[in-house]
C-alpha positions in Angstrom: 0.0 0.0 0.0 3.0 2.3 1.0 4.9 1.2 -2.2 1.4 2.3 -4.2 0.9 5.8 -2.3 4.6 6.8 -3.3 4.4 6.0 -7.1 0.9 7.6 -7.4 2.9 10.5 -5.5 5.3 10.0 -8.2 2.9 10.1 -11.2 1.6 13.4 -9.6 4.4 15.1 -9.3 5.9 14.5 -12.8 2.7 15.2 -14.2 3.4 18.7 -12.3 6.7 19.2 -13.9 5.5 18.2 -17.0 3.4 21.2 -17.3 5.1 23.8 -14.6 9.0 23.5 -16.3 10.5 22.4 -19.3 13.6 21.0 -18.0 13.8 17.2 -18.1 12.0 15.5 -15.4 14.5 13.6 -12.9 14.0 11.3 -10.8 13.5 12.1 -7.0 14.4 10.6 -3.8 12.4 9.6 -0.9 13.7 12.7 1.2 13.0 15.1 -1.7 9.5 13.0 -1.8 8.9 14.5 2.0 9.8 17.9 1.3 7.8 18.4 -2.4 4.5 17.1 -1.2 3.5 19.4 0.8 4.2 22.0 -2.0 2.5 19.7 -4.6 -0.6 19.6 -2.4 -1.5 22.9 -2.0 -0.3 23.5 -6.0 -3.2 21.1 -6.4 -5.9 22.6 -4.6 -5.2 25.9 -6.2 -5.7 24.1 -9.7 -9.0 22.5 -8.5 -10.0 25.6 -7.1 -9.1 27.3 -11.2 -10.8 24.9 -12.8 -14.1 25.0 -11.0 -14.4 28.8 -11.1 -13.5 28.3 -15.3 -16.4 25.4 -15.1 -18.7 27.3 -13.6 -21.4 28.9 -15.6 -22.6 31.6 -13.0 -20.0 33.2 -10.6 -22.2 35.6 -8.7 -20.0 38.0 -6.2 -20.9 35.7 -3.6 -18.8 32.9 -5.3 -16.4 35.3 -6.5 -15.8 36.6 -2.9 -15.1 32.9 -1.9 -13.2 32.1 -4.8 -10.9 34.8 -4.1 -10.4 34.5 -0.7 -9.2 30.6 -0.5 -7.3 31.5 -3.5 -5.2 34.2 -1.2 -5.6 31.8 1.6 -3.8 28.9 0.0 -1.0 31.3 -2.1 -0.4 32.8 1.2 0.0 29.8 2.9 2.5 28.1 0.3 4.3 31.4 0.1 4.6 31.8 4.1 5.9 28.4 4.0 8.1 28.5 1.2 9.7 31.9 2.9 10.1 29.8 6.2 11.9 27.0 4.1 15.4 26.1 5.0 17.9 27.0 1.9 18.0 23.5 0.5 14.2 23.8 0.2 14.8 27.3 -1.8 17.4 25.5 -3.9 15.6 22.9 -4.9 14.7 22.6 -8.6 11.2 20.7 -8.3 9.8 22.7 -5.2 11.1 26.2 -7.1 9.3 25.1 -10.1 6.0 24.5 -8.4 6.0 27.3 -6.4 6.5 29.2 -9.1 3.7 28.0 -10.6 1.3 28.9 -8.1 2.6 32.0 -6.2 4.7 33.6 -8.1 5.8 36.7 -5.4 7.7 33.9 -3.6 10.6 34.4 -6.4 11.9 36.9 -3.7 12.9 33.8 -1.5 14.4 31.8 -4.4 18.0 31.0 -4.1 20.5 33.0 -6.9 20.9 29.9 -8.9 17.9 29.0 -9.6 16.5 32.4 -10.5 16.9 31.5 -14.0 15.1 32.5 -16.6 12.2 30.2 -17.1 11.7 30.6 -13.0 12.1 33.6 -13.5 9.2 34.1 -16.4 6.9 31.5 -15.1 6.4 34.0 -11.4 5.8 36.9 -13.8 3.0 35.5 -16.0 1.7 34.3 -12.6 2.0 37.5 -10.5 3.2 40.1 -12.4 4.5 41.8 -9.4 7.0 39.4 -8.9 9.3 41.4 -12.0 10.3 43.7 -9.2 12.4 40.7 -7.4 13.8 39.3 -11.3 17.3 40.7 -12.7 17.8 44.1 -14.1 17.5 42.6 -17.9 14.1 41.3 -16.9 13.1 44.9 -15.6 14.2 46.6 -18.9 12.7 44.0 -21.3 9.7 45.3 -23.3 8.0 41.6 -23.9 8.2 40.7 -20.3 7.4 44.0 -19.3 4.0 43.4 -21.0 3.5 40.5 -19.2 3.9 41.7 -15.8 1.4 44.6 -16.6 -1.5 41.7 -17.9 -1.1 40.8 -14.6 -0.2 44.0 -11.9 -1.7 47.2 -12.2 1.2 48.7 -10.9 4.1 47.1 -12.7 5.3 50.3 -13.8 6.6 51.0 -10.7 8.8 48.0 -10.6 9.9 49.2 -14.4 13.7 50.4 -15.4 13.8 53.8 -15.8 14.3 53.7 -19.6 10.8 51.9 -19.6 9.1 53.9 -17.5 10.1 56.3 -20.3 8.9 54.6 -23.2 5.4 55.8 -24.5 4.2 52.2 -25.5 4.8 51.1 -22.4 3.9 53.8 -20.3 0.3 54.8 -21.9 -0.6 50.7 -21.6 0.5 51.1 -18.0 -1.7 53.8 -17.5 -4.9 53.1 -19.4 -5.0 49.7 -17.1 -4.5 52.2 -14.1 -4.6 55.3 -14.2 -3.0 55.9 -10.7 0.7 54.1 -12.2 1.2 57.6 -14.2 2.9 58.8 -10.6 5.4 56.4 -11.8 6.0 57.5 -15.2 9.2 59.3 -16.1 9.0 63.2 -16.5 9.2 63.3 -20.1 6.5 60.8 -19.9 4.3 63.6 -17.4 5.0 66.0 -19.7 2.9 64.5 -22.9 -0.9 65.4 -23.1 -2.2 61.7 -24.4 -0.2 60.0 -21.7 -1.8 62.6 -19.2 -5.1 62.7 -20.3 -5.2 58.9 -20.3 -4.2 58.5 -17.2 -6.8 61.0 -15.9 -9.6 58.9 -17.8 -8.6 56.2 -16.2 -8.9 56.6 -12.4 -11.3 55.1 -10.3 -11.8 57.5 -8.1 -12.0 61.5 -7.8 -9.4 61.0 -5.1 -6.8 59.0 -7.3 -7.9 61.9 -10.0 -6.6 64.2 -7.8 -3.6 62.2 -7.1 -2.8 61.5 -10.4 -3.7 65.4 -11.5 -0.7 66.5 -9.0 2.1 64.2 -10.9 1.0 66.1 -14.4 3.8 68.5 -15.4 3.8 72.5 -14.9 3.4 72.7 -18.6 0.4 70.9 -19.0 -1.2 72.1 -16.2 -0.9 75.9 -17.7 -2.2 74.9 -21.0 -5.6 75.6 -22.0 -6.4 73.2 -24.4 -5.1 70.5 -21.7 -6.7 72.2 -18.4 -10.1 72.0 -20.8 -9.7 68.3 -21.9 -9.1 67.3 -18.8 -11.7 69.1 -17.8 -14.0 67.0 -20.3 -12.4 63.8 -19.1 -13.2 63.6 -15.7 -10.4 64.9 -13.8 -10.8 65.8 -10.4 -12.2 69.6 -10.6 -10.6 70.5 -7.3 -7.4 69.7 -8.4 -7.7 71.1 -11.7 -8.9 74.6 -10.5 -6.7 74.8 -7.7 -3.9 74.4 -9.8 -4.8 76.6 -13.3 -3.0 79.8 -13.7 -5.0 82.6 -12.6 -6.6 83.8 -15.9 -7.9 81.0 -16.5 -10.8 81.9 -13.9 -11.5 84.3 -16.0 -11.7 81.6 -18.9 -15.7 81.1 -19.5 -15.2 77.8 -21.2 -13.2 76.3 -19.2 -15.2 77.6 -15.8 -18.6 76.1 -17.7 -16.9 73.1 -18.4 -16.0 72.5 -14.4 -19.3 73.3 -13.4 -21.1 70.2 -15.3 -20.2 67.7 -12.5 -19.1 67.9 -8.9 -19.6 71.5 -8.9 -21.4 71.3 -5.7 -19.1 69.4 -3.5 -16.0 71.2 -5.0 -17.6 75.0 -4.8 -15.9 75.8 -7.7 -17.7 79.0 -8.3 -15.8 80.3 -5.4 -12.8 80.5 -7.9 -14.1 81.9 -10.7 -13.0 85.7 -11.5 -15.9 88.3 -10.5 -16.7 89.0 -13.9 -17.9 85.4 -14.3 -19.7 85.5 -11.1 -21.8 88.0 -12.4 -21.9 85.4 -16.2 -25.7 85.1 -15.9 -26.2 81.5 -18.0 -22.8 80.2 -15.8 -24.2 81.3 -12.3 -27.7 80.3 -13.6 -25.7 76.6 -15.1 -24.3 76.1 -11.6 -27.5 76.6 -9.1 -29.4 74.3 -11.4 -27.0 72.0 -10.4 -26.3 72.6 -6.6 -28.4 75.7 -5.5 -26.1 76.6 -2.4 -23.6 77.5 -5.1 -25.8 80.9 -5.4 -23.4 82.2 -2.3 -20.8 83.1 -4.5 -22.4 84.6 -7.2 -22.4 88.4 -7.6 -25.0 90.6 -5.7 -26.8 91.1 -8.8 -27.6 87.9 -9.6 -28.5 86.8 -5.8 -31.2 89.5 -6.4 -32.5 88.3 -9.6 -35.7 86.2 -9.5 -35.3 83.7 -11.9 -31.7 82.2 -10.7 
C-alpha cells in the first residue's frame, strides 16, 4: 500500500513538472518526496479551485468573494511556508518550479541559482509583481514587461527607468491604471495623451486628484489640456486649484467645471468676478447645486429667476 501511495505520489508530481517547467524531469528521492509534497498539495488545490471557477457557468460575487479569498488563503500559505523554508528547500529545482507556478511573489525567496530564466518568467506571468524581485535585464525588457502589466496594475513602478520612459509602455500602464502615471518618467508627465489617459482612467475623484498633482507644470498651464481634462473627468478641485489665474477668468473652461461635482468642490468660489456675475454660468451652476448661489455676484443673488 505504501509502495502504491509513493508511485501515485510519483505520477503526480511529474505530471506537475511536465506542465510547470521544461527541463527534463528527474528522478526524485524519498527525502525530496517528504519535502515536495506538501508544495505539490497545495499546488493542487489551487488548480481545483481554477478549474471549477472556469467550469462554472454563474459566478455571482458571492462565489467570486469565496473564490478569491481561499485563493489568497492557500497562495499565502504556500508562500509563508516556502519563505520559512530552510535553503536546500529554496534550492531545490522541483519545489522552485512548483511554487513558481502557483505564487509567483515567492521568487523573492528563491536561491540566486535558480533564479533563471524560465523561473524567473513563469512567477511573472503568474503575478506580475513578482518582475520587481527578477534581474535588471528582466526589468528593462519590453516583452516581459507586458506580461507583468497583464497581470499587476502597478508594474510600472517595478519598471527600469528607460521603460518607464517609453510611450508604449507607459500609456498601456496607465490606461489599465490610471493611478501608475505617478510612476512615469518626466518626459513621460509632460505629454498630453499619456496625461489625459491616465486622468480617464482613475477610479476614483481621489486617485484623479492624485494623479492630476504628478502632471507636469506645462500641461497644467495649458488651455487646451486644463479643458480636456476638464471633459475627461479629472478631479475639478485639483484642476482649478492648480490653473493659472486667468484661466478663472476663462468662460469655457469655468462652464466646463461646473457640469459635475460642482457642488461638492464649490468651484464658483474660484471663478474671476466677472464670471460671477456670467448670468447662464451662475444660472448653469445653481441648477446644479443651489447653495452655489453664495458666491455669485449681488446682482444675480437678487435676480428672480436664478
Amino acid at each position: 500500500s505504501n509502495q502504491n501511495n509513493g508511485y501515485a505520489n510519483n505520477q503526480m508530481l511529474h505530471a506537475e513538472l511536465e506542465i510547470s517547467d521544461s527541463l527534463p524531469i528527474q528522478e526524485f528521492s524519498p527525502h525530496d518526496e517528504v519535502a515536495v509534497m506538501p508544495y505539490l498539495e497545495l499546488g493542487h488545490k489551487l488548480t481545483a479551485l481554477h478549474t471549477e471557477r472556469m467550469r462554472m457557468v454563474k459566478f455571482d460575487n458571492d462565489h467570486s468573494e469565496a473564490y478569491h479569498s481561499e485563493v489568497c488563503r492557500i497562495s499565502d500559505e504556500m508562500y509563508e511556508m516556502f519563505k520559512a523554508a530552510p535553503e536546500t528547500v529554496k534550492s531545490n529545482r522541483i519545489i522552485v518550479s512548483i511554487v513558481m507556478n502557483h505564487c509567483g511573489r515567492a521568487l523573492e525567496h528563491v536561491s540566486s541559482e535558480l533564479k533563471t530564466d524560465h523561473n524567473m518568467l513563469t512567477a511573472i506571468k503568474q503575478d506580475g509583481a513578482a518582475i520587481q524581485f527578477a534581474t535588471d535585464r528582466f526589468k528593462n525588457d519590453h516583452n516581459i514587461a507586458l506580461i507583468a502589466m497583464s497581470t499587476c496594475k502597478n508594474a510600472l513602478c517595478y519598471l527600469s527607468n528607460r521603460l518607464r520612459n517609453n510611450y508604449d509602455i507607459v500609456l498601456k500602464a496607465v490606461t489599465q491604471n490610471g493611478h501608475s502615471f505617478k510612476f512615469a518618467s518626466d518626459d513621460m508627465k509632460n505629454n498630453r495623451d499619456i496625461a489625459l489617459n491616465a486622468l480617464t482612467n482613475c477610479e476614483t475623484v481621489h486617485n484623479s486628484s492624485r494623479v492630476y498633482e504628478c502632471v507636469s507644470d506645462g500641461l497644467k498651464s495649458d488651455r487646451d489640456f486644463v479643458l480636456l481634462a476638464l471633459k475627461g473627468g479629472a478631479s475639478r478641485q485639483a484642476v482649478l486649484s492648480t490653473m493659472p489665474e486667468e484661466f478663472r477668468s476663462d468662460r469655457e473652461i469655468m462652464f466646463e467645471a461646473s457640469v459635475e461635482c460642482f457642488g461638492d468642490l464649490e468651484g464658483l468660489e474660484l471663478a474671476s468676478d466677472d464670471l460671477k456675475n456670467d448670468y447662464k454660468l451662475v444660472l448653469h451652476a445653481v441648477e446644479f447645486y443651489g447653495p452655489l448661489l453664495k458666491f455669485a455676484s449681488n446682482m444675480l443673488k437678487d435676480d428672480d429667476d436664478i
